[in-house]
C-alpha positions as CSV (number, residue, x, y, z in Angstrom):
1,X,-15.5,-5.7,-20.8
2,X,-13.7,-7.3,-18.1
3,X,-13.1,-10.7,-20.4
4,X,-11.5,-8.2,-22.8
5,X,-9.5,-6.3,-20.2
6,X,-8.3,-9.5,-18.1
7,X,-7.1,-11.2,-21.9
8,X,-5.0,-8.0,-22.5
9,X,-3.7,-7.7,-19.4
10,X,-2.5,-11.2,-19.4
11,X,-1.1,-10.3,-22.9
12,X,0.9,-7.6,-21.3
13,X,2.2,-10.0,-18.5
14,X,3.9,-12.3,-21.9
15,X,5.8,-9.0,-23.0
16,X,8.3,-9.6,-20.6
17,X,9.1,-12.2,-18.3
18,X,7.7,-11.9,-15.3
19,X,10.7,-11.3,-13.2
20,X,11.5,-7.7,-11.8
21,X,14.2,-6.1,-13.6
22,X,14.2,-2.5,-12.4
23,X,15.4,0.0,-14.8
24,X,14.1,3.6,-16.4
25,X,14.9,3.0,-19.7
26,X,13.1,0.9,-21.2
27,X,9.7,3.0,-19.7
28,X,11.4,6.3,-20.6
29,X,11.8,4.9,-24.2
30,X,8.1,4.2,-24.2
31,X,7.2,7.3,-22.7
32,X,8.6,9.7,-24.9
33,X,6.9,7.9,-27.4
34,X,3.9,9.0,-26.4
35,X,5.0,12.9,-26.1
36,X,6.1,12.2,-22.4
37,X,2.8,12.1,-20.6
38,X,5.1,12.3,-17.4
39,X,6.2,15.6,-18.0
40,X,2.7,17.0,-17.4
41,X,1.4,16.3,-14.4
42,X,-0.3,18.5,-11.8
43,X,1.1,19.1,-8.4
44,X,2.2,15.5,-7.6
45,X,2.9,13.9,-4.1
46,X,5.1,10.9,-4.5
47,X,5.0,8.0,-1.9
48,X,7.6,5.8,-1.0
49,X,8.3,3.4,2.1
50,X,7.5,-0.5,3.2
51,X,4.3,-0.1,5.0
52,X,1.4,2.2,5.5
53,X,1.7,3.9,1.4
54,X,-1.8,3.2,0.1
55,X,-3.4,4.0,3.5
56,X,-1.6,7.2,3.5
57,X,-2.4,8.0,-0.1
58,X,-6.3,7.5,0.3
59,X,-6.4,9.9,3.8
60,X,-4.9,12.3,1.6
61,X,-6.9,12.0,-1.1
62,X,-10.0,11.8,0.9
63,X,-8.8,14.9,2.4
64,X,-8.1,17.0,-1.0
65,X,-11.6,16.0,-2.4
66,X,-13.1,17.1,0.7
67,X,-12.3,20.7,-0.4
68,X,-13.3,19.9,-4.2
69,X,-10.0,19.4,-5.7
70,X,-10.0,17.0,-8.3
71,X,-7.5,14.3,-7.5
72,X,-5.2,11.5,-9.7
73,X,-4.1,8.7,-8.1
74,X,-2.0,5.7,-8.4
75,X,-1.4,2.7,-6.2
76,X,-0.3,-0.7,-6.5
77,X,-1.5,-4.0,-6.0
78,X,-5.3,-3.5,-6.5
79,X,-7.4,-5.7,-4.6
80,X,-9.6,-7.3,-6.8
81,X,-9.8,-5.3,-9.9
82,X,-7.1,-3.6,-11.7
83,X,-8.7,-0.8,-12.6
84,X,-8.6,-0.1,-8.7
85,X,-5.3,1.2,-9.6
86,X,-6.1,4.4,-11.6
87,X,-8.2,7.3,-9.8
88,X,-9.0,9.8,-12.5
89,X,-10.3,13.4,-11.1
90,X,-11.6,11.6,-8.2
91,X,-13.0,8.7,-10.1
92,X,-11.9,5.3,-10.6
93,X,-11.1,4.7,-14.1
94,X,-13.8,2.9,-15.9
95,X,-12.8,-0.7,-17.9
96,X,-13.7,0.4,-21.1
97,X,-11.4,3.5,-21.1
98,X,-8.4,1.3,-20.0
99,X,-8.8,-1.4,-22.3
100,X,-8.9,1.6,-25.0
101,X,-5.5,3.2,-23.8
102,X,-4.0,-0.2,-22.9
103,X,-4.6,-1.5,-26.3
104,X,-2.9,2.0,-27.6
105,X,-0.2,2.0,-25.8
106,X,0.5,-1.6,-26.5
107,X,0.5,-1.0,-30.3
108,X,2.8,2.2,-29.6
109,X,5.3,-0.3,-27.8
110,X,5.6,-2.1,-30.8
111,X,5.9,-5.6,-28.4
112,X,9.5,-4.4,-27.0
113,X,10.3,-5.9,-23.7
114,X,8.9,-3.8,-21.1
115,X,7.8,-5.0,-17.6
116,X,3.9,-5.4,-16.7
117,X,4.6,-2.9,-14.2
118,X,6.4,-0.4,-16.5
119,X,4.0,-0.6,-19.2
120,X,0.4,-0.3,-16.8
121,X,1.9,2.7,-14.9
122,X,3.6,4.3,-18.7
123,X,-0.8,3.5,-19.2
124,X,-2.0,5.7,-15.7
125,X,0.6,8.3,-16.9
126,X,-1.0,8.9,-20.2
127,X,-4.7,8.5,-18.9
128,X,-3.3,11.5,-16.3
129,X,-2.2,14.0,-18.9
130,X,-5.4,13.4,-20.9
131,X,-7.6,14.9,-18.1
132,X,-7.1,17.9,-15.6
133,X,-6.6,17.7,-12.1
134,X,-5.3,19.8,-8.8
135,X,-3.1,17.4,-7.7
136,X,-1.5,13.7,-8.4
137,X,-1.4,11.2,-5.9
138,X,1.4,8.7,-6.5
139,X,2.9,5.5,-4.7
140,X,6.0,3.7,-5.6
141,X,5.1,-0.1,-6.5
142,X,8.5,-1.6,-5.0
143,X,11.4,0.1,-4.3
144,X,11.5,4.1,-4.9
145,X,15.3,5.3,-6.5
146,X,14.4,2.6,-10.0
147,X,10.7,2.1,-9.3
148,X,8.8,2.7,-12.1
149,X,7.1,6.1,-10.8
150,X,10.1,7.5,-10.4
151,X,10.4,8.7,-14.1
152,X,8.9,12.1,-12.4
153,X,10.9,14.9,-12.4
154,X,9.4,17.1,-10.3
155,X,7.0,16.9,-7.0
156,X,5.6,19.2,-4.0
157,X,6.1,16.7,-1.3
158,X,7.5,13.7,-1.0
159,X,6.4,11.1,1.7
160,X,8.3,8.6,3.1
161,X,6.1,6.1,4.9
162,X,7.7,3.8,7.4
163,X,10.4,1.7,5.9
164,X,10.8,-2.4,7.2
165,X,12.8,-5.2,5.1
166,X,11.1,-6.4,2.3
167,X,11.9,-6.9,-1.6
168,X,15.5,-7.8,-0.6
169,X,16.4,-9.5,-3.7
170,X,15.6,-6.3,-5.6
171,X,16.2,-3.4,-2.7
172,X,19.2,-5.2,-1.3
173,X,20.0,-7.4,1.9
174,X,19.9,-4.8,4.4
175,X,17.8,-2.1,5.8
176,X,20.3,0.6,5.1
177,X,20.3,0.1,1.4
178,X,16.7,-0.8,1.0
179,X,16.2,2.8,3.0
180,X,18.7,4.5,0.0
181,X,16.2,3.5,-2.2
182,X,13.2,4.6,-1.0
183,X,14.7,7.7,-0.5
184,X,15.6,7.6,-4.0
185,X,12.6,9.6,-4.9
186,X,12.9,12.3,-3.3
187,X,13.2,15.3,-5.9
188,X,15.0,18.7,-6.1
189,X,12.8,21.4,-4.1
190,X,9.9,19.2,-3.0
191,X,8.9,19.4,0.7
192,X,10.5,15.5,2.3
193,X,7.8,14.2,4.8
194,X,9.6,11.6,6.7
195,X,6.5,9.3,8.9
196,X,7.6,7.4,12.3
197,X,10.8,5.2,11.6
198,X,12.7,2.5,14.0
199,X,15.4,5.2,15.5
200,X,18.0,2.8,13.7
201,X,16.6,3.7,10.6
202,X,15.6,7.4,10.9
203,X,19.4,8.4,12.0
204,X,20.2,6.8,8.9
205,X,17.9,9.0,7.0
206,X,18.7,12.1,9.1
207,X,22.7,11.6,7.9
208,X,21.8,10.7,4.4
209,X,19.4,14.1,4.1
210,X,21.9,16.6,6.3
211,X,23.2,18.3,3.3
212,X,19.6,17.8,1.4
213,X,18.4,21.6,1.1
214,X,14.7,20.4,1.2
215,X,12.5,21.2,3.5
216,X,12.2,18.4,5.7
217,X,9.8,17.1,8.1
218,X,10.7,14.3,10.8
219,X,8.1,12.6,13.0
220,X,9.2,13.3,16.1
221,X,11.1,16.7,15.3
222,X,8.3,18.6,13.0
223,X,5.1,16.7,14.0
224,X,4.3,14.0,16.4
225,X,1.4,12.4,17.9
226,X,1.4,13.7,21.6
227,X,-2.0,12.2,22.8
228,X,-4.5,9.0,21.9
229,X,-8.0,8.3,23.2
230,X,-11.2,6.3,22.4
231,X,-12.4,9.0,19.7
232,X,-9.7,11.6,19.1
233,X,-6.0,11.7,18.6
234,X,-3.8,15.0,19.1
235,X,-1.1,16.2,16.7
236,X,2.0,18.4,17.6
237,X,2.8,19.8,14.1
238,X,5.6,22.6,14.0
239,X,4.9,23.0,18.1
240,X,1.4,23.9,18.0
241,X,-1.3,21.1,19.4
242,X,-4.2,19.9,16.9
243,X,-6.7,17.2,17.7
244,X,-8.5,15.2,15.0
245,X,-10.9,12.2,15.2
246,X,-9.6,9.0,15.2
247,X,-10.1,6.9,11.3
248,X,-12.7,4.4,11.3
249,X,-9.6,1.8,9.7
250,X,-8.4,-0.2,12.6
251,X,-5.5,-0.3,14.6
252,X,-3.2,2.2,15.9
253,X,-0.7,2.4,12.9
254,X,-3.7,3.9,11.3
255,X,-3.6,6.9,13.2
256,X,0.1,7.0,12.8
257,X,-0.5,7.1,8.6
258,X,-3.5,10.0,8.9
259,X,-1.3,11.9,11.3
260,X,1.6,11.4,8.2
261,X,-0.7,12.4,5.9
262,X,-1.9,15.5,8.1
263,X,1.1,16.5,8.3
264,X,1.5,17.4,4.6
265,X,-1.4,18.9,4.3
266,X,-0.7,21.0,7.4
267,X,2.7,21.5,5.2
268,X,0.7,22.3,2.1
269,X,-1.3,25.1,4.1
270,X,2.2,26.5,4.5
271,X,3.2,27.1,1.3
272,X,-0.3,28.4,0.2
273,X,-3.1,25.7,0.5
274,X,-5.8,26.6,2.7
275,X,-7.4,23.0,4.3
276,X,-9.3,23.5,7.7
277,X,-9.3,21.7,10.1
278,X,-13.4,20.8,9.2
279,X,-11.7,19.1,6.0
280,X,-9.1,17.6,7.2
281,X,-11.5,16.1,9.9
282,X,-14.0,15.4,7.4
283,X,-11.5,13.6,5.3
284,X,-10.1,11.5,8.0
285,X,-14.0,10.5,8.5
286,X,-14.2,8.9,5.1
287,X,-11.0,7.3,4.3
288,X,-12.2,3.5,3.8
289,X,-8.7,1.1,2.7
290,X,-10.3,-2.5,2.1
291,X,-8.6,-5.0,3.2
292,X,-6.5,-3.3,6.4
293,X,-7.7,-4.8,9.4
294,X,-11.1,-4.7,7.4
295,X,-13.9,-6.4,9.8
296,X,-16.8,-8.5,8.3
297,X,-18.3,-11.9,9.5
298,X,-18.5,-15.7,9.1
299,X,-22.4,-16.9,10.3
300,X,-21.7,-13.6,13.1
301,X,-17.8,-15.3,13.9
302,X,-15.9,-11.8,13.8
303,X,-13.5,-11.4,10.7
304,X,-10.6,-9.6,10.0
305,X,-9.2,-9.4,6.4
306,X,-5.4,-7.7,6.7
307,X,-3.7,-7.8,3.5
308,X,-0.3,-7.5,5.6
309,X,2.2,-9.8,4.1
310,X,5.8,-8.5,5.9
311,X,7.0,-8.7,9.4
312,X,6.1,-5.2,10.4
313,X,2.5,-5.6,9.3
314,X,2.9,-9.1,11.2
315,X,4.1,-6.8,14.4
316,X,0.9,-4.7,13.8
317,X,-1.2,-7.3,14.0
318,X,0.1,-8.7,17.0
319,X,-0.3,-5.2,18.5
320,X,-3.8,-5.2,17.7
321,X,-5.2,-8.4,18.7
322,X,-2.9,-7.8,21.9
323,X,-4.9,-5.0,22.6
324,X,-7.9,-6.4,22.4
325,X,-7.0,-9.5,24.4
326,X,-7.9,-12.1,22.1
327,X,-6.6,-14.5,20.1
328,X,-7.4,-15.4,16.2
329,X,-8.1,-18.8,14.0
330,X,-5.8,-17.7,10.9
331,X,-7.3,-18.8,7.3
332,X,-3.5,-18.1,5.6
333,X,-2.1,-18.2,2.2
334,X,1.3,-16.2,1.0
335,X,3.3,-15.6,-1.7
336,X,6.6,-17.7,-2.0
337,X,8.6,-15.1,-2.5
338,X,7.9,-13.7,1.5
339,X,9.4,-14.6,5.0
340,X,7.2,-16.7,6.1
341,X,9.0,-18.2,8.8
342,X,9.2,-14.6,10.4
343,X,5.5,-13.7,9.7
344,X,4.1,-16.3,11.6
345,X,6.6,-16.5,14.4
346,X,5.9,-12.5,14.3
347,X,1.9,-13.1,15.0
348,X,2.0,-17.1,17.0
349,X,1.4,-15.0,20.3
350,X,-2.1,-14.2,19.0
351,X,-2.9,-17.3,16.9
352,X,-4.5,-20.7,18.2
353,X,-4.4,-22.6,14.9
354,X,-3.4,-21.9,11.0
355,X,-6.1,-23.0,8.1
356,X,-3.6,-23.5,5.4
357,X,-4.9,-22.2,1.7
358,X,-4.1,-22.1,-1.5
359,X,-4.5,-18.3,-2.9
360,X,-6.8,-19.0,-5.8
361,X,-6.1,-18.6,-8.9
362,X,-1.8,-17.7,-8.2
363,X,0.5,-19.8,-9.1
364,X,3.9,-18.3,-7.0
365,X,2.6,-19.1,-3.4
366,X,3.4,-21.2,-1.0
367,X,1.5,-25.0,-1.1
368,X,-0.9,-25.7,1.8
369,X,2.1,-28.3,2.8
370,X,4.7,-25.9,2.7
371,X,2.5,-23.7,5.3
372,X,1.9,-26.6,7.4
373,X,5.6,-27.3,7.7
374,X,6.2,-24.2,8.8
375,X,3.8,-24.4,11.1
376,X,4.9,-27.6,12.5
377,X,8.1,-26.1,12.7
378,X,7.0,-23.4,15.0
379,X,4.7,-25.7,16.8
380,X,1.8,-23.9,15.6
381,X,-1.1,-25.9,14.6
382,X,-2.6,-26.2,11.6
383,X,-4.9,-27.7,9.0
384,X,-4.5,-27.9,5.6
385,X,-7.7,-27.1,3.5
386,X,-8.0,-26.9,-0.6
387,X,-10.6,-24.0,-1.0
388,X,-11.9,-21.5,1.1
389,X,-15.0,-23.0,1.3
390,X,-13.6,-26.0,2.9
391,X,-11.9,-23.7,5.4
392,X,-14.8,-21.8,6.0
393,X,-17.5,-24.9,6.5
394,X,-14.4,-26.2,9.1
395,X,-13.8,-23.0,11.4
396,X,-18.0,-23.1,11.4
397,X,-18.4,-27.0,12.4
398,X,-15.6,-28.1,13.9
399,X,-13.3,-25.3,15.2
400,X,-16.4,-22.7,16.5
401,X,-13.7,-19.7,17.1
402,X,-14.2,-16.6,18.6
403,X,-12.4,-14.5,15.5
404,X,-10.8,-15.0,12.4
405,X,-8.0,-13.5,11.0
406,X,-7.5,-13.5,7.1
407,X,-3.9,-12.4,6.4
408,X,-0.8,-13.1,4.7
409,X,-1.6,-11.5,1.5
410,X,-3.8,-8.9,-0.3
411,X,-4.3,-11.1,-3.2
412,X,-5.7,-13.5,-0.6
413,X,-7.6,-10.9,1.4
414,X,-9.0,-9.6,-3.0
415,X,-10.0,-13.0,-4.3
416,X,-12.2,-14.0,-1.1
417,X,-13.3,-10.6,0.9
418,X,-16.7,-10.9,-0.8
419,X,-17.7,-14.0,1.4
420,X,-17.5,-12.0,4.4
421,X,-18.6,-8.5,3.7
């Protein structure tokens, strides 16, 4: 089934290049061709922002099934399968339905040009409004105002998570416009969650939304996280003081996402949900995200996987290991259409030495000499190494570090995780 899956999916890839050209039309064509599957969704939250979305999406999620909701959901990239992608009433949809609705929907396209994006999320869409549910979980794959989620027309709440630069070519070249179009999602009537922003960017948002009739939410102004120990965390939400557990995902940007995610369900009780605090605790408990800060080991070396691949998930990381007092072995590969140069200065505090890899199996990342320049550039050392193997047998013989850090990208962190968990 997966053979069969993988050799559409590639099939899809070849109906368009693989560019991004973001537009609505062409998926709104498709769409009402299949009776606008978009058009019937249940309560939906929509997600948009640079950092911290799919985190955010699975504490809430976590959260709603903890009171027996049945939840959709929809994120983007998936970590090692793409069925990842697609949670149907609070169950991952199996291969053999998607390769069924794929192949439909494909045939229903006619082969028009239609992005691979545009096309899988037309696919979730459908697979949605062929199954109940209480509630959709939604997060924008790049950009929010043309993303191809955005085809809703309605939603209860709208999040946005914290916003960074990334995607300029497609976003635009600075922070203020790429913030106009995450807040391009945001929908008439639906409660705006706005999570922790740089203050440059959340007085930006505050002008843009002053006329917005929404009700709006501000960390900071609404809700804030007021106090931080070894097990618990406190939450000022609306001036009254609530304390949670800490998540078991690492790193203090985590609590900042559950207390984002809190915060809309603390909204949600509001306008007629009813989540305890018991839930909300016990939904917090078992939010897992792979491949964020995710620890394993390499023969009992400590690992860390971080799919983090812009400079504010470098700044995290730096935060963290800071913390900790200790410094990392990186095992590194990227995409070549990042900032490399600002990743790794972002995180060279906390790194003795790069192991430069290939991500296997991509073709639009940067070469193992391409990483080394860099590095050479920044006076950083490192090693170039042609599989992971290599780098692994390496870091155990010759290098003997106290931690590894896997990061750069989340296709990296997908296509070699299993080695270490």
């Amino acid at each position: 089934m997966s053979t069969k899956l993988d050799k559409l999916l590639t099939q899809l890839l070849n109906l368009h290049p693989k560019y991004i050209d973001l537009s609505l039309t062409r998926l709104l064509i498709l769409l009402k061709k299949l009776d606008n599957p978009h058009l019937k969704m249940p309560p939906t939250i929509h997600i948009a922002g640079t950092n911290g979305k799919g985190s955010t999406l699975s504490y809430l999620r976590h959260i709603i099934m903890e009171k027996n909701y049945k939840v959709h959901a929809y994120i983007s990239p998936h970590l090692k399968s793409f069925n990842e992608r697609i949670t149907l009433s609070n169950k991952k949809v199996s291969k053999s339905n998607l390769l069924k609705n794929l192949k439909y929907i494909k045939k229903i396209n006619a082969s028009n040009p239609i992005t691979f994006f545009e096309i899988t999320t037309a696919a979730a869409f459908y697979l949605f409004s062929k199954e109940k549910a209480d509630f959709l979980i939604i997060e924008t794959g790049l950009g929010g105002r043309l993303d191809a989620t955005n085809v809703l027309k309605k939603s209860l709440v709208d999040i946005i998570t914290p916003i960074g630069i990334d995607h300029q070519d497609f976003l635009g070249k600075n922070i203020f416009k790429i913030t106009n179009e995450k807040l391009g999602i945001i929908k008439k009537n639906s409660n705006i969650i706005i999570a922790k922003q740089k203050k440059l960017i959340a007085s930006h948002i505050k002008k843009k939304l002053k006329y917005n009739k929404n009700i709006k939410l501000f960390y900071g102004n609404k809700f804030k996280i007021i106090k931080k120990n070894s097990n618990s965390f406190t939450l000022e939400f609306k001036n009254k003081n609530y304390t949670f557990r800490k998540p078991q995902l690492n790193g203090d940007h985590q609590i900042e996402n559950a207390s984002t995610a809190i915060a809309t369900i603390l909204q949600l009780n509001e306008i007629g949900f009813n989540f305890s605090k018991k839930i909300i605790n016990e939904g917090i408990r078992k939010t897992k995200w792979p491949g964020r800060l995710e620890k394993g080991n390499l023969q009992k070396i400590p690992v860390y996987l971080d799919g983090a691949h812009n400079i504010d998930g470098a700044v995290q990381l730096l935060k963290y290991f800071k913390l900790k007092k200790n410094k990392c072995w990186l095992i590194f590969g990227m995409l070549d259409n990042k900032d490399i140069v600002s990743y790794l200065n972002k995180i060279k505090p906390i790194t003795n030495g790069i192991i430069a890899i290939n991500i296997p199996g991509e073709n639009n990342c940067f070469t193992t000499k391409q990483i080394f320049n860099t590095s050479k550039k920044l006076k950083i050392p490192c090693i170039e190494k042609k599989s992971i193997e290599l780098a692994n047998n390496y870091l155990i013989e010759t290098i003997k570090p106290k931690t590894i850090l896997i990061c750069g990208s989340l296709y990296l962190v997908g296509k070699i995780r299993n080695l270490y968990l």
